[in-house]
LODOLUM-195269 format. One line per 5 residues: for each residue z, y negated, x of N, C-alpha, C. Coordinates in Angstrom, 2 decimals, m for minus. Layout:
BEGIN
Z/Y/X/Z/Y/X/Z/Y/X | ...
//
This chain:
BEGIN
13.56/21.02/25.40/13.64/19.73/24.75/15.00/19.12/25.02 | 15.01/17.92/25.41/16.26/16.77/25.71/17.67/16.97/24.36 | 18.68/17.14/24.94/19.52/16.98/23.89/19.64/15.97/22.91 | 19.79/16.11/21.31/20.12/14.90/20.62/20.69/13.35/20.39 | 19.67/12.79/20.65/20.49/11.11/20.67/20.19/10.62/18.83
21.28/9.69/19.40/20.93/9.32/17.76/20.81/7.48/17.52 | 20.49/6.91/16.66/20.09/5.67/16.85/20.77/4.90/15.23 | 21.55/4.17/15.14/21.20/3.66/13.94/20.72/2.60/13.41 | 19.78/2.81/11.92/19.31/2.30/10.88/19.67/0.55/10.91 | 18.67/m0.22/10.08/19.16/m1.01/9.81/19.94/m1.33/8.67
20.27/m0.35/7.89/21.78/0.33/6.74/22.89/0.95/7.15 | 22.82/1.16/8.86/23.80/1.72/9.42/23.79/3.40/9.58 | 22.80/3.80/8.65/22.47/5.46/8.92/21.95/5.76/10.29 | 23.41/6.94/11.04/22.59/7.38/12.09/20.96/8.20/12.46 | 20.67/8.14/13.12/19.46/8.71/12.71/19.05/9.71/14.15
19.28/11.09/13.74/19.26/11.83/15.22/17.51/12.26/15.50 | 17.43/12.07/16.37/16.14/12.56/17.48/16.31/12.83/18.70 | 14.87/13.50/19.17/14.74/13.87/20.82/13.80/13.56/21.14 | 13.85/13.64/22.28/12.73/12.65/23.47/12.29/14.12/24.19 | 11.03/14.23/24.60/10.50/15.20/25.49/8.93/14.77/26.36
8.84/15.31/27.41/7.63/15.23/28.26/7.94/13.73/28.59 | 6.60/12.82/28.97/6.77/11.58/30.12/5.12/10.91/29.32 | 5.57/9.78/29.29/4.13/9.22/29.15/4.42/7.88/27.88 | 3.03/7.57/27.18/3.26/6.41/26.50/3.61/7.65/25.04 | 4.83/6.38/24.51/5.28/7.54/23.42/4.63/7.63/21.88
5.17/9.11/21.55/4.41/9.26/20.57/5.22/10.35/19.23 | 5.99/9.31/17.98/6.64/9.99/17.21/5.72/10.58/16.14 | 6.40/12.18/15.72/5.57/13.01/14.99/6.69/12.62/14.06 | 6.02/12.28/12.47/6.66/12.35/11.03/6.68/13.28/10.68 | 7.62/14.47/10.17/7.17/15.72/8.85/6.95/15.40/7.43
6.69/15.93/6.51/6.54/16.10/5.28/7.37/16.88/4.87 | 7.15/17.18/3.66/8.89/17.67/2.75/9.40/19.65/3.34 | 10.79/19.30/3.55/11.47/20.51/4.21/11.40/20.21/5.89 | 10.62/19.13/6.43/10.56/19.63/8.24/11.81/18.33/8.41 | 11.93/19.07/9.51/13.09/18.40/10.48/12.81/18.21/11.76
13.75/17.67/12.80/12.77/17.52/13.86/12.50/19.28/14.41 | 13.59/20.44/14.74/12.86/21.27/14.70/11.86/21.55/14.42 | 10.97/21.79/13.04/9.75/22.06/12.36/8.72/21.69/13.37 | 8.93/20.13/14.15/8.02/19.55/14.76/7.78/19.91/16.05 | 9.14/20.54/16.32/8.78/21.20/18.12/7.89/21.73/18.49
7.11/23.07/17.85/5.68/23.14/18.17/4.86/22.50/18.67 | 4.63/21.45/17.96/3.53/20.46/18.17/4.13/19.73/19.04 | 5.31/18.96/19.40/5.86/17.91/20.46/5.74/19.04/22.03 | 5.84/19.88/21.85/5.78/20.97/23.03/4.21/20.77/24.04 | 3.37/21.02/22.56/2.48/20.92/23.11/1.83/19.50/23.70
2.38/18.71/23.49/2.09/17.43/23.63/2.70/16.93/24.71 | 4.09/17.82/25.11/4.61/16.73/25.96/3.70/16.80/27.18 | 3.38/17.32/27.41/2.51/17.25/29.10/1.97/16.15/29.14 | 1.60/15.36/28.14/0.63/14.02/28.41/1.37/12.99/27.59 | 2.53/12.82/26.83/3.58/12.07/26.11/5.05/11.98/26.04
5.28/11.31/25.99/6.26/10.92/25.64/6.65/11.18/23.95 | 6.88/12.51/23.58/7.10/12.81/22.23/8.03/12.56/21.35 | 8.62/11.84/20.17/9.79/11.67/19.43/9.52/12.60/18.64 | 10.48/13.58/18.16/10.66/14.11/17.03/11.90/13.70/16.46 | 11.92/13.92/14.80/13.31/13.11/14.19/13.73/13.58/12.97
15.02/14.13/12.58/15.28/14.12/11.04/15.06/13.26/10.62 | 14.15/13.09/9.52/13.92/12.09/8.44/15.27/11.90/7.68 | 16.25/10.63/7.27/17.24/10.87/6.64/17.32/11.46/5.41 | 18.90/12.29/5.15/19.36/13.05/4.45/18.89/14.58/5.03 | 18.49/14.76/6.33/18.01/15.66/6.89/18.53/16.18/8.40
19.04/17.43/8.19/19.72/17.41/9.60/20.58/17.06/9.92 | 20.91/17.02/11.67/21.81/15.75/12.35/21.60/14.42/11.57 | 21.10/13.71/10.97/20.65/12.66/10.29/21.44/12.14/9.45 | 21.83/10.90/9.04/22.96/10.64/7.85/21.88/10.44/6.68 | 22.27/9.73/5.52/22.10/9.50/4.06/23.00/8.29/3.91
22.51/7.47/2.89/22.68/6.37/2.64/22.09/6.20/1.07 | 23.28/6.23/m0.27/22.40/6.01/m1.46/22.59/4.48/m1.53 | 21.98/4.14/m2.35/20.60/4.65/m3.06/19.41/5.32/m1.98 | 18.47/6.04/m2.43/17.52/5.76/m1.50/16.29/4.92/m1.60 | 16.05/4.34/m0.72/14.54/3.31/m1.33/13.88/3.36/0.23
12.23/3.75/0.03/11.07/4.19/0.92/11.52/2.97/2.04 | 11.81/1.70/2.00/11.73/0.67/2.95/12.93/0.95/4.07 | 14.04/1.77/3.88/15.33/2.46/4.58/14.22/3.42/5.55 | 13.75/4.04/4.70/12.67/5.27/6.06/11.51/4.27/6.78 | 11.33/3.44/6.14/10.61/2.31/7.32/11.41/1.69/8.09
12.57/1.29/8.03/13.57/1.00/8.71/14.41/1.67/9.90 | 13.99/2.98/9.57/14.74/4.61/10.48/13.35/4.36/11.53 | 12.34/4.41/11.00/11.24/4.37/11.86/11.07/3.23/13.14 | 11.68/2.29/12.30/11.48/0.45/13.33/12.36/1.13/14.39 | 13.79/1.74/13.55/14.48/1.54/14.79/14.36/2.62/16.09
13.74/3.97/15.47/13.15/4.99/16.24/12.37/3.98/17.32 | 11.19/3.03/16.90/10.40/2.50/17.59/11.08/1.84/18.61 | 12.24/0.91/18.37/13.00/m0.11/19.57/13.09/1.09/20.37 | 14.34/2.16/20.18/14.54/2.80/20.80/13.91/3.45/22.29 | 12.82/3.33/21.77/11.68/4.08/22.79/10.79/3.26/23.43
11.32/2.11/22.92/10.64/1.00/24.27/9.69/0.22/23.39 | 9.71/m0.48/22.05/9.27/m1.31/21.19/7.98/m0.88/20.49 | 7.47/0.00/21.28/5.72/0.24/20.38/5.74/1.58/20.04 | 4.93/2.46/19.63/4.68/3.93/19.84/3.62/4.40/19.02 | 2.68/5.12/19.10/1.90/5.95/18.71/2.72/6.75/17.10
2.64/6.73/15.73/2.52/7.81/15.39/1.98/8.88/14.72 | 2.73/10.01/14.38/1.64/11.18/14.11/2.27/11.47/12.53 | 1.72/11.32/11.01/2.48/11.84/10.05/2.21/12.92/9.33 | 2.58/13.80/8.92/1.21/15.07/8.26/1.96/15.46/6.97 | 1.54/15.40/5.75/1.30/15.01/4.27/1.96/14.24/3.92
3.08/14.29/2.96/4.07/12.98/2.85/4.50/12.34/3.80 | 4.74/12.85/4.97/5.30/11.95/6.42/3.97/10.78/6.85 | 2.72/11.20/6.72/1.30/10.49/6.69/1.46/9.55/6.23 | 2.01/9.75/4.65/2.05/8.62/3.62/3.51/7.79/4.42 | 4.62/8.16/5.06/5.22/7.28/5.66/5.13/6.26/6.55
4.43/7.06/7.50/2.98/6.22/8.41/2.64/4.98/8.16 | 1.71/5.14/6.66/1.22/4.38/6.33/1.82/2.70/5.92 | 2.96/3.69/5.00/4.10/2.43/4.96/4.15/1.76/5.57 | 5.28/2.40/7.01/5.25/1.97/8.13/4.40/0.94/8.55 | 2.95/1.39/8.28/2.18/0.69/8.96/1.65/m1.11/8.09
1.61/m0.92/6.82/1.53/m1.79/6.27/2.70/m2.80/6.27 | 4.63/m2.28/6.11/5.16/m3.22/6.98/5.11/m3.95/7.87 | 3.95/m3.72/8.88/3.90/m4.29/10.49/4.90/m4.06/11.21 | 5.07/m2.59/11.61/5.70/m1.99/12.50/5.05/m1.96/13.44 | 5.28/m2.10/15.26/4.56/m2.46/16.28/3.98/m0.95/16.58
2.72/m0.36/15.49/2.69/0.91/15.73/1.30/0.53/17.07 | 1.04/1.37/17.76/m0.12/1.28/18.95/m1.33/1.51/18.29 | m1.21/3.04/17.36/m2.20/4.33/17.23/m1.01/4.47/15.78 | m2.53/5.76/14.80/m1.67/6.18/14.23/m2.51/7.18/13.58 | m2.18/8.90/13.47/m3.07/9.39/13.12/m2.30/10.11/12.04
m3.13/11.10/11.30/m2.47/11.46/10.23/m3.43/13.03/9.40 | m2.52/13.75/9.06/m2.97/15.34/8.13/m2.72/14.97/6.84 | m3.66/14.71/5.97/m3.90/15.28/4.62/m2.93/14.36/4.01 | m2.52/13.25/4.14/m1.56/12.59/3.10/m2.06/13.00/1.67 | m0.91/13.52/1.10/m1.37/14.04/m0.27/m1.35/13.15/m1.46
m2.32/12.08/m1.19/m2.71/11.36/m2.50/m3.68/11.68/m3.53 | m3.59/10.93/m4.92/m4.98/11.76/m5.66/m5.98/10.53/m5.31 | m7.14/10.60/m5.86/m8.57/9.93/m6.27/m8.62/10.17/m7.13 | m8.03/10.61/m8.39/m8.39/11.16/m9.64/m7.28/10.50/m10.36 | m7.46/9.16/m11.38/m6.12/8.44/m12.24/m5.94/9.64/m13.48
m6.76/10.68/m13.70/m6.65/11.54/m14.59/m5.42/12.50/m14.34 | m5.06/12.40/m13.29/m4.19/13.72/m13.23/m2.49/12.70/m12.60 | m2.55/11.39/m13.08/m1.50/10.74/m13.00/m0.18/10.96/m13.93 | m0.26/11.59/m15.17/0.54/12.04/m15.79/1.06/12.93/m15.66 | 0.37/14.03/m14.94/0.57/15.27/m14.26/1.95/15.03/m12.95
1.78/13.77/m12.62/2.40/13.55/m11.40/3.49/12.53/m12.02 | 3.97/11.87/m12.99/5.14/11.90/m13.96/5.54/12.47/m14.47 | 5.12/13.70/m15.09/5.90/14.47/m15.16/7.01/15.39/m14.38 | 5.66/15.65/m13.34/6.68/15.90/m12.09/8.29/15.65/m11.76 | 7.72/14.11/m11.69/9.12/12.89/m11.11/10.19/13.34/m12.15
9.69/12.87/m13.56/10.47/13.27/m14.62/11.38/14.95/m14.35 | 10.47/15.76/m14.26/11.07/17.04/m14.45/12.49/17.65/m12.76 | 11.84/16.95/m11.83/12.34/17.10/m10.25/13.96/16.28/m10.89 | 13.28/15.07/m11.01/14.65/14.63/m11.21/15.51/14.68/m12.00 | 15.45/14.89/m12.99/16.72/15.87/m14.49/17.38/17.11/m13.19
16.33/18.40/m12.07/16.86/19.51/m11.79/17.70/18.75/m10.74 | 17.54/17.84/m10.25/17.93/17.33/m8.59/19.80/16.97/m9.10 | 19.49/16.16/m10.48/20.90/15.70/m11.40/21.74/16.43/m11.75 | 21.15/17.40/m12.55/22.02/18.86/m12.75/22.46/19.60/m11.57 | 21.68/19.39/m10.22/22.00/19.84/m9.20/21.96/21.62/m9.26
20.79/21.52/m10.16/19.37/23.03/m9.68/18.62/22.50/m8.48 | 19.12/23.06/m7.58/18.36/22.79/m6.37/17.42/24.01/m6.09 | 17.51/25.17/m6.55/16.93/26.41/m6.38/15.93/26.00/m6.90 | 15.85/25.60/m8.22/15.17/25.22/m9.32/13.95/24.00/m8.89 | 14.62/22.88/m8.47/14.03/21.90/m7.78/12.82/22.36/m6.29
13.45/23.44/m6.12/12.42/23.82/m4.41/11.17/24.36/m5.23 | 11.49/25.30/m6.56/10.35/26.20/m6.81/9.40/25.20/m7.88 | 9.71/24.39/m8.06/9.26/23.22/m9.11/8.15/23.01/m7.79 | 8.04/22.27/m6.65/7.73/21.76/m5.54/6.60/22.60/m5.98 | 7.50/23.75/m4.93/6.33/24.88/m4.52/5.31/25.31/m5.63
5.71/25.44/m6.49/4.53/25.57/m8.03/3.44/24.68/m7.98 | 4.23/22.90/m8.23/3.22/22.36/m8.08/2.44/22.10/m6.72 | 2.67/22.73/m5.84/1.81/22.71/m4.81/1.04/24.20/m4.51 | 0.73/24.36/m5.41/m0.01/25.70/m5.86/0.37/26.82/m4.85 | 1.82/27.05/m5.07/2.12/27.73/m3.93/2.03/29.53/m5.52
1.38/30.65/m5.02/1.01/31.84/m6.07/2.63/32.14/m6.51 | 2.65/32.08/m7.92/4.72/32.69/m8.06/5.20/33.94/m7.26 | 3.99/34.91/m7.23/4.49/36.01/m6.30/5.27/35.61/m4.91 | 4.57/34.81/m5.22/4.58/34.32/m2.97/6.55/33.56/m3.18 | 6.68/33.01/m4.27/8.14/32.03/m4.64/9.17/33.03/m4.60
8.44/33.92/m5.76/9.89/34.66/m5.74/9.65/35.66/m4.28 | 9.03/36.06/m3.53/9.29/36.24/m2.20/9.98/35.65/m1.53 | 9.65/34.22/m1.46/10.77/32.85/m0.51/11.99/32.91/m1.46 | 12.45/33.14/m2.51/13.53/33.08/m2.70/14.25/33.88/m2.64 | 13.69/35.12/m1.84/15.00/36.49/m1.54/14.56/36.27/m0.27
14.25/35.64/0.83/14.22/35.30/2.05/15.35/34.74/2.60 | 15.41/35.07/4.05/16.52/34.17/4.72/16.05/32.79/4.89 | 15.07/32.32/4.43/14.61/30.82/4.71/15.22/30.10/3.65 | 15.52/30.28/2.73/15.30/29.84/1.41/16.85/28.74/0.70 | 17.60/28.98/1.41/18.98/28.42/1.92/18.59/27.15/2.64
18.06/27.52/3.66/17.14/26.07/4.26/16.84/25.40/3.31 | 15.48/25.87/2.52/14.82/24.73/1.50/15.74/24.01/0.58 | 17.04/25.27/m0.63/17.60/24.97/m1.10/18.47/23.07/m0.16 | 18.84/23.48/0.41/19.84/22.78/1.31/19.18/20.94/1.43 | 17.57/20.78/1.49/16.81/19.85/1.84/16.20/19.34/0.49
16.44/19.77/m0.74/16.04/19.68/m1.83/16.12/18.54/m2.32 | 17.35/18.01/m1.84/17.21/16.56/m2.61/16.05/15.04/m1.83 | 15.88/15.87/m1.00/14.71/14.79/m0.54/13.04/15.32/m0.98 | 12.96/16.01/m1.82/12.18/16.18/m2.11/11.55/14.65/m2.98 | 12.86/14.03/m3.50/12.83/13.18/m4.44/12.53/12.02/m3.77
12.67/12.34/m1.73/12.16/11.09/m1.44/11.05/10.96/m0.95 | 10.31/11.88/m0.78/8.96/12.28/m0.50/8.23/12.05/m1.90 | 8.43/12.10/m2.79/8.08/11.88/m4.16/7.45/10.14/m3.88 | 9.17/9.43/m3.73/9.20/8.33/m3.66/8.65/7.47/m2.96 | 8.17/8.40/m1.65/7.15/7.59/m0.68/5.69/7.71/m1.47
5.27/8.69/m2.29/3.95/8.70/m2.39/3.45/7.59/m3.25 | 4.75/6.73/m3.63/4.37/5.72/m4.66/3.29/6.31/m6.35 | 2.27/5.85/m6.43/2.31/5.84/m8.29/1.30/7.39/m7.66 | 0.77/8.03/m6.23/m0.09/9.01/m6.25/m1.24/8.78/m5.60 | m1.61/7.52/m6.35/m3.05/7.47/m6.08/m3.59/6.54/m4.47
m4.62/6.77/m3.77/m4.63/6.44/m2.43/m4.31/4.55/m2.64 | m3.64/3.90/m1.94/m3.16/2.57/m2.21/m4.35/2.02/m1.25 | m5.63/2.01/m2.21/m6.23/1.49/m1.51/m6.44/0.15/m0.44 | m6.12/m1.10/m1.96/m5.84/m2.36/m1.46/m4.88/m2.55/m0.41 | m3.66/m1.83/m0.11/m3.14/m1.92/0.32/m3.34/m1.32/1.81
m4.14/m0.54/2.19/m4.54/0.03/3.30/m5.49/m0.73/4.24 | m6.28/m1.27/3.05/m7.24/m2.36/3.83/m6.66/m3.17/4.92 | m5.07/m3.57/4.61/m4.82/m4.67/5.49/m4.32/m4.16/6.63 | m4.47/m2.80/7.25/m3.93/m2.24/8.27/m5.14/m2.35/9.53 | m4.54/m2.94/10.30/m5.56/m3.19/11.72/m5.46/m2.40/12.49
m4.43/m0.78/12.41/m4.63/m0.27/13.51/m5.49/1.16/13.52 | m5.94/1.00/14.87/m6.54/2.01/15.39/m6.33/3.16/14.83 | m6.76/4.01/14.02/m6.57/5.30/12.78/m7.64/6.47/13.09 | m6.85/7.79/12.79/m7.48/8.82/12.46/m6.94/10.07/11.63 | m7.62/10.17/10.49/m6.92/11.02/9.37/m7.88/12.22/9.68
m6.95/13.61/9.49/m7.69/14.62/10.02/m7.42/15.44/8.64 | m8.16/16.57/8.43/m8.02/17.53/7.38/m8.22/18.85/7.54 | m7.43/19.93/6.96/m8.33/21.35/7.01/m9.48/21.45/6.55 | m10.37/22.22/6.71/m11.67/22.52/6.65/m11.34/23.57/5.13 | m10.28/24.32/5.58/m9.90/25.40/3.87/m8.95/25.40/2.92
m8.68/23.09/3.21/m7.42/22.94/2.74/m8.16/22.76/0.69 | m7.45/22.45/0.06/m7.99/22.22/m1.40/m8.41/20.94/m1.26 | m9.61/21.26/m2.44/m10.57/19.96/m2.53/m10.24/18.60/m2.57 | m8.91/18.60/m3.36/m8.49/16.79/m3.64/m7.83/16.44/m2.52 | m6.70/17.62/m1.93/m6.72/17.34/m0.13/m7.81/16.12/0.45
m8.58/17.06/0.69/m9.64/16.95/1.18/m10.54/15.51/0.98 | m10.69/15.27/m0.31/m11.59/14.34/m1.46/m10.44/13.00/m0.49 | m8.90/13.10/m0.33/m7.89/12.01/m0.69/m8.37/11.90/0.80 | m8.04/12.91/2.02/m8.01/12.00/3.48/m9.60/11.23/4.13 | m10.60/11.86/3.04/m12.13/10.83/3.69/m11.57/9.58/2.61
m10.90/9.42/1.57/m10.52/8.21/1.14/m9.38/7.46/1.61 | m8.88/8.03/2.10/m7.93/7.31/3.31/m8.18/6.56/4.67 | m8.91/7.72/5.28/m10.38/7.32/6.23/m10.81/6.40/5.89 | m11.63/6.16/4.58/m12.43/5.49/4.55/m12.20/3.61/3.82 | m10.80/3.36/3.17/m10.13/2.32/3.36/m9.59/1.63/4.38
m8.99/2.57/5.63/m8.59/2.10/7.03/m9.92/1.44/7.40 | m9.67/0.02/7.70/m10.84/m0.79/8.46/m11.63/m0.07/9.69 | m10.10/0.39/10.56/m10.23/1.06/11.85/m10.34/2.46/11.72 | m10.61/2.94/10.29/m10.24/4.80/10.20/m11.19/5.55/10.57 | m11.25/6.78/11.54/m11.79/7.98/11.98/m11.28/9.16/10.89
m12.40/10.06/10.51/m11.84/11.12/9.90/m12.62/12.51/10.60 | m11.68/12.88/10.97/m12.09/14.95/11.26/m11.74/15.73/10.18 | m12.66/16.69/10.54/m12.06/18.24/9.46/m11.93/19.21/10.40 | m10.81/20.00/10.55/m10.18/20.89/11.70/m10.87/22.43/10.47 | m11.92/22.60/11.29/m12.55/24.24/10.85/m11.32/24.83/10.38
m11.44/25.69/9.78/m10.95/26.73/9.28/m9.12/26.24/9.25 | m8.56/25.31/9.03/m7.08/24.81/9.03/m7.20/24.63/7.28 | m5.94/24.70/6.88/m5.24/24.69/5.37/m4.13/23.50/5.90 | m3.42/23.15/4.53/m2.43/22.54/4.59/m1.55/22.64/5.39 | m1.15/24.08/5.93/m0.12/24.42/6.86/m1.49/24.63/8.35
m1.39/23.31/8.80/m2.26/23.15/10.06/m1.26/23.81/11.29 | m2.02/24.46/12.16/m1.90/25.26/13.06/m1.53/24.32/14.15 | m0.38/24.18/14.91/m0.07/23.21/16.01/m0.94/23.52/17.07 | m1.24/24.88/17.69/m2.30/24.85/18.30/m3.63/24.40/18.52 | m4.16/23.99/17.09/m5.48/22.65/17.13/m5.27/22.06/16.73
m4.31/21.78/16.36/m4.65/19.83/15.83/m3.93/19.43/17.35 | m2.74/19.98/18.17/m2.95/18.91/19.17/m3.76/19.00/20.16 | m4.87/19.38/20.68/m5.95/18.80/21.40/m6.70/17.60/20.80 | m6.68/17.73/19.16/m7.16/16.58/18.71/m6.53/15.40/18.81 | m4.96/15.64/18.70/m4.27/14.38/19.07/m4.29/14.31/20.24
m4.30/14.25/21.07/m4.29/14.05/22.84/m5.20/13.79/23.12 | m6.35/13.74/22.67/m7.80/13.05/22.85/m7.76/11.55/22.02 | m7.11/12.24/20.92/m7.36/10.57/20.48/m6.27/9.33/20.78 | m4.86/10.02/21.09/m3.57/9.18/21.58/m4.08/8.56/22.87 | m4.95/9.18/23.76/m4.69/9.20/25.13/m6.19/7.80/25.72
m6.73/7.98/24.72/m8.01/6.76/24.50/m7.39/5.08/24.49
//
C-alpha cells in the first residue's frame, strides 16, 4: 500500500489516507475503532480492479481533531477525500461508517455508487430510550475520562458476552480501543435519533446496495432491508453465513461486481 498523504478538511483538519491498485476510485468508511489500517484487508482485495481510498476517520490515527465535533466536519473530510481523488468516487461504509455514507450522500456529495454493511439503525421507536440512555451514560464516562469504561459500555451494548470483555481487556488490543474511545461519541453522533431516517433517504438518487450477514442479529438485519428498501435506487443482499464482523474475503467479490457495473 502507497505511503500516507494527507488532505485537509474544510475546518482545516488534516486528514491522512492511502491510495492503492488503479482504476475508477473507491473509498472504504469504517465503523467505530477502524482506521485506515482495519480497512486494508478489504482495499487489498480490491485493488486489482480499483482505485481504493482508505482513511482515518478524524480524531483517528495520522488524522487530526477539531472540537467541537459535529457529523457535517466528517462529511466535509469525505468531500475533501473525494476532490482529492479526482472529484467523484464510489463509496463503501460498514455499520456506523454506512450511516456516514449516507450522510454523505444526502449532502450531495458527487458520490458515483454507494454500498453499505448493516448500518446499525433501529425500526423499533420502542427501544429509543434504550439508545439515550446510552448517549447519556457514554458521555458522563467519555467526561470523566473512563475511557476503559467507555469501550466496555460500547461493547456491552453491542451484545458483545462479558466473558468475551473482560478477555479484551487483558489483551494487547485493548490500549488500541482504550486510545479511540472518544469517538465512540462520534459514531453515536452520526447515527442521529437511531431510527432508519427514512424521509430522509428517499431523496438519495444514487445507485445503492446494502448488504447484511445472513447470522448477523435480527434488528441488524430487520434495519438494512429497511434501508434497502427507502433507497429509491436500493439493492439488498444477505452474505450466507457472515455476522457483524463480515469476512473481507466475501463481501469483496460482492463489491467488485457491483462497483464495476
Amino acid at each position: 500500500m502507497d505511503n500516507v498523504c494527507k488532505v485537509k478538511s474544510a475546518d482545516g483538519t488534516p486528514i491522512a489516507y492511502r491510495r492503492s491498485g488503479h482504476g475508477r476510485p473507491v473509498i472504504l468508511v469504517g465503523g467505530a475503532f477502524s482506521t485506515a489500517e482495519s480497512e486494508a484487508p478489504l482495499a487489498e482485495l480490491l485493488a486489482p480492479r480499483f482505485e481504493v481510498i482508505t482513511y482515518d476517520r478524524r480524531g483517528r490515527g495520522a488524522s487530526g481533531d477539531t472540537a467541537p465535533y459535529l457529523v457535517r466536519r466528517e462529511v466535509e473530510d469525505l468531500a475533501a477525500l473525494i476532490a482529492a481523488v479526482g472529484g467523484s468516487a464510489s463509496l463503501h461504509g460498514i455499520s456506523s461508517g454506512a450511516a456516514l455514507v449516507l450522510e454523505a450522500a444526502t449532502a450531495g456529495l458527487p458520490i458515483t455508487q454507494l454500498a453499505l454493511y448493516e448500518p446499525p439503525y433501529v425500526t423499533d421507536p420502542a427501544v429509543l430510550p434504550e439508545s439515550a440512555e446510552y448517549t447519556e451514560r457514554l458521555t458522563d464516562l467519555l467526561a470523566r475520562g473512563r475511557r476503559d469504561d467507555a469501550v466496555e459500555l460500547y461493547l456491552s451494548v453491542s451484545e458483545t458476552p462479558p466473558e468475551s470483555i473482560a478477555g479484551m481487556r487483558r489483551a494487547p488490543m485493548w490500549p488500541g480501543l482504550a486510545a479511540l474511545a472518544h469517538t465512540l461519541a462520534y459514531d453515536n453522533a452520526v447515527m442521529g435519533s437511531g431510527l432508519v431516517p427514512t424521509e430522509r433517504l428517499a431523496t438519495i438518487r444514487t445507485r445503492a446496495m446494502i448488504t447484511e450477514g445472513g447470522c448477523s442479529p435480527a434488528p441488524l438485519r430487520k434495519a438494512a432491508k429497511a434501508v434497502a428498501t427507502a433507497l429509491p435506487r436500493g439493492r439488498h443482499r444477505t452474505l450466507t453465513g457472515q455476522t457483524h464482523e463480515v469476512t473481507p474475503q466475501v463481501l469483496a467479490p460482492v463489491l467488485e461486481e457491483f462497483f464495476a457495473a
